[in-house]
C-alpha positions as CSV (number, residue, x, y, z in Angstrom):
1,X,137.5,87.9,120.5
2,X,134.3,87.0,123.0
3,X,136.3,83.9,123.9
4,X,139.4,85.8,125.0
5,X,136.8,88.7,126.8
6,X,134.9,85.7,128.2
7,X,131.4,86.7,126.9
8,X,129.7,84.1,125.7
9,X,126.4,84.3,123.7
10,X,123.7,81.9,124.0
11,X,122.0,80.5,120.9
12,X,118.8,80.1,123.1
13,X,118.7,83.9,123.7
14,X,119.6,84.7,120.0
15,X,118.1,85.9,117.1
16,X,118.5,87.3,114.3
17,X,117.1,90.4,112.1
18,X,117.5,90.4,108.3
19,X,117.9,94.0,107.0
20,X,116.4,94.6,103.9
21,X,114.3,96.6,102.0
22,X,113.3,94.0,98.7
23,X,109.7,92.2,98.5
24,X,111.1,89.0,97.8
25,X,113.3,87.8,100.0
26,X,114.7,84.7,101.2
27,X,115.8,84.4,105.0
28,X,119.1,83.1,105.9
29,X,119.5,80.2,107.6
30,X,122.3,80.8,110.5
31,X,123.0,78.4,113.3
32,X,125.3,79.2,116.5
33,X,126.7,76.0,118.2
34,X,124.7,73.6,115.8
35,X,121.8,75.2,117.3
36,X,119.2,77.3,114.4
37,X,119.4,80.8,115.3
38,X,115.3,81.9,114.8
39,X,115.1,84.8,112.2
40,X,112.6,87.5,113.7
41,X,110.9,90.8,112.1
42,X,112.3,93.0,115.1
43,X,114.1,93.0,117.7
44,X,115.0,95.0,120.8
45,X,118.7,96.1,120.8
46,X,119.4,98.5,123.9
47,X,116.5,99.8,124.5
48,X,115.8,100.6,120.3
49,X,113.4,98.5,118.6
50,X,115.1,97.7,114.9
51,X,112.8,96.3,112.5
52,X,114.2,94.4,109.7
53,X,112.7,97.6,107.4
54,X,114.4,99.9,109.3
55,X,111.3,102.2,109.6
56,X,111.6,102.4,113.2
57,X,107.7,102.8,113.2
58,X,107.0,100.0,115.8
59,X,110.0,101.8,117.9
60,X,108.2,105.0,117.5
61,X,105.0,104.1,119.2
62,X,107.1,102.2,121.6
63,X,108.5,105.0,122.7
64,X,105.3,107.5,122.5
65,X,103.9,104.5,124.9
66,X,106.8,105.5,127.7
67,X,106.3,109.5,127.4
68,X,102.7,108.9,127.9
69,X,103.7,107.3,131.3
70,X,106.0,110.0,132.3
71,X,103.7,112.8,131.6
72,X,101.3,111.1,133.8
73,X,103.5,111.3,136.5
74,X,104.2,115.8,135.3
75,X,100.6,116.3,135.3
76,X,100.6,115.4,138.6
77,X,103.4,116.6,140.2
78,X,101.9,120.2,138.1
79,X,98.3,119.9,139.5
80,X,97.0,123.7,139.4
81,X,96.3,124.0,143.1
82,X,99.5,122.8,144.7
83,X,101.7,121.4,141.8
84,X,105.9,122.5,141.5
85,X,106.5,125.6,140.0
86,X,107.3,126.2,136.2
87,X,111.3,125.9,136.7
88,X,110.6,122.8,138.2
89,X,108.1,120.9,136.0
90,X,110.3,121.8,132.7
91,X,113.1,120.2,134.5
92,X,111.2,117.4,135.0
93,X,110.0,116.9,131.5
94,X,113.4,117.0,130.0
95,X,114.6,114.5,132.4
96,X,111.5,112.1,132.3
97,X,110.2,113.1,128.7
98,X,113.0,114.5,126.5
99,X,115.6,112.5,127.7
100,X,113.5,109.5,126.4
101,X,112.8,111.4,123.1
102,X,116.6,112.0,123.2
103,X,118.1,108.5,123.0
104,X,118.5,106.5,119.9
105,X,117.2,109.4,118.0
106,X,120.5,109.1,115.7
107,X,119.8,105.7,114.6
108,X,116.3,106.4,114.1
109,X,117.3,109.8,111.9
110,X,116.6,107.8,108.8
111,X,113.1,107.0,109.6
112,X,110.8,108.6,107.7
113,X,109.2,112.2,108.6
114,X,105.5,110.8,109.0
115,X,106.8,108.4,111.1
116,X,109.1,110.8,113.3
117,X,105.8,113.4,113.4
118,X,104.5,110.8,115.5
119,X,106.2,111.9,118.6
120,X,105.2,115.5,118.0
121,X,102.2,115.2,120.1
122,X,104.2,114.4,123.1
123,X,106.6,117.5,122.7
124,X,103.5,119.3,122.4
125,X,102.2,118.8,126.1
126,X,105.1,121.2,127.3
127,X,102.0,123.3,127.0
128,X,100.9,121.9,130.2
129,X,104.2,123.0,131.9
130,X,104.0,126.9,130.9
131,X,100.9,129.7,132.2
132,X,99.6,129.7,128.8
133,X,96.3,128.8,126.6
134,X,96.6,125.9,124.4
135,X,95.3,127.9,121.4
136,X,98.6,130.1,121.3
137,X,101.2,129.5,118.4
138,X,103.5,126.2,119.5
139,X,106.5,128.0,118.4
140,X,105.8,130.5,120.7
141,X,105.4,127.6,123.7
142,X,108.5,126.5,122.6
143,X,110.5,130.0,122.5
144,X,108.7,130.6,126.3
145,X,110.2,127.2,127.2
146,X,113.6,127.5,125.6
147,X,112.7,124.5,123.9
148,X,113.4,123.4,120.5
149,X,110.9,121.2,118.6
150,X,111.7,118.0,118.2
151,X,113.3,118.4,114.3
152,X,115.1,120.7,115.6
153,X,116.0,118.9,118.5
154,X,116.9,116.1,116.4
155,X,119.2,117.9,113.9
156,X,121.0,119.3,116.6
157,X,122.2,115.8,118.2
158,X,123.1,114.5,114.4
159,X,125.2,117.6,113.9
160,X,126.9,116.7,117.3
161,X,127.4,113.2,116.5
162,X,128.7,113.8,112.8
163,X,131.1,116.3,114.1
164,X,132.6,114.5,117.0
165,X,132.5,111.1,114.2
166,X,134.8,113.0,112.1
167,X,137.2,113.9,114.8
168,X,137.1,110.5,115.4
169,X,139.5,109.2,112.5
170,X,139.7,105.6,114.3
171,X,136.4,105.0,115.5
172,X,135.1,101.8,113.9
173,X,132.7,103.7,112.3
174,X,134.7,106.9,111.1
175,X,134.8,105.1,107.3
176,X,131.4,103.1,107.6
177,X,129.9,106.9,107.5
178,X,131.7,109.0,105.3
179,X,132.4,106.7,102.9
180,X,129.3,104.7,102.6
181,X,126.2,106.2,99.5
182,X,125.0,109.3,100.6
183,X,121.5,106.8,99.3
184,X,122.1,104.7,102.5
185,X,121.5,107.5,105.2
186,X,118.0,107.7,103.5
187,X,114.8,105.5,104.6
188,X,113.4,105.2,100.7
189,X,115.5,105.4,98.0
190,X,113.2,107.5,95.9
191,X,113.4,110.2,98.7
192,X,115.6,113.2,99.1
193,X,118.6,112.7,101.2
194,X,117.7,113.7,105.3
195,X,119.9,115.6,107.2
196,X,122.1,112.9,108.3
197,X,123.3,112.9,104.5
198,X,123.5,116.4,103.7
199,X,125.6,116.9,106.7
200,X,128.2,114.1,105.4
201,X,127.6,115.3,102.1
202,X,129.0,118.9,103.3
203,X,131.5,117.5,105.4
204,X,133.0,115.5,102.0
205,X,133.1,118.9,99.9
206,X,135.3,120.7,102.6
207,X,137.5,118.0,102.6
208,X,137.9,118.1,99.1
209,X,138.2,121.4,98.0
């Protein structure tokens, strides 16, 4: 297939993640074109840092790291004295901030929820956007805003992607999702399925009844 589409891949500019969750392991040994493909703990894959875990963690504080810079740029664009209206600066956070919080938060559903709370903080400086003391409620902020918190926020995108999956009867994934473990949609085995697998879950009764 990437011979006849002319895309090459470069053993040089490889690596490789192995996905697991045992204590003892033993790494794989791959090669590409006789040349040893190195085996790394993460790795970067459009913009999503996968660790080899899958507890997103390092990806989480990657990302808080590039909010932090674009609510740098808010707080000054909403300076007191002459800074953008509130219409303005809640545009701006949901296209510098949100959108940020936004993308690969489907993949990362399965992280776990002390890891995801981690971003909270950042959703919380909409704050700075609204006329409004910092003591009050946060799900007041939010209502004021018309924004969601980020769980919220989250479940809403995995509901879209689910549904539009299962209208999807040919996408390469369709049967990867609805007919894998309800187990594998979960960061720890010991732990209660997440959303992502109660959805499916629900999805797989109403087809069968």
């Amino acid at each position: 297939m990437g011979l006849r589409e002319r895309f090459q891949i470069f053993g040089l500019k490889t690596t490789c993640v192995h996905f697991h969750r045992q204590r003892i392991y033993t790494e794989p040994a791959l090669d590409l074109d006789g040349q040893p493909i190195p085996m790394k703990g993460e790795a970067k894959f459009l913009g999503v840092v996968f660790d080899s875990k899958l507890s997103f963690n390092n990806h989480v504080q990657y990302l808080k790291k590039k909010c932090l810079k674009a609510l740098i740029l808010q707080r000054v664009v909403g300076h007191m004295d002459w800074g953008a209206d509130r219409a303005t600066l809640l545009k701006l956070y949901r296209i510098l901030v949100r959108s940020k919080l936004d993308y690969g938060s489907v993949e990362c559903g399965s992280a776990k929820k002390y890891v995801l709370r981690a971003l909270d903080p950042i959703h919380h400086h909409i704050a700075f956007v609204l006329p409004s003391r910092l003591s009050e409620r946060r799900l007041r902020l939010y209502a004021e805003a018309g924004e969601p918190s980020l769980e919220h926020r989250r479940n809403k995108l995995h509901f879209k992607y689910i549904l539009k999956l299962k209208s999807l009867p040919r996408n390469q994934y369709h049967d990867i999702v609805f007919e894998a473990p309800l187990s594998d949609f979960s960061a720890d085995s010991r732990s209660e399925p997440n959303l992502v697998a109660n959805t499916i879950y629900t999805l797989r009764m109403l087809k069968s009844s």
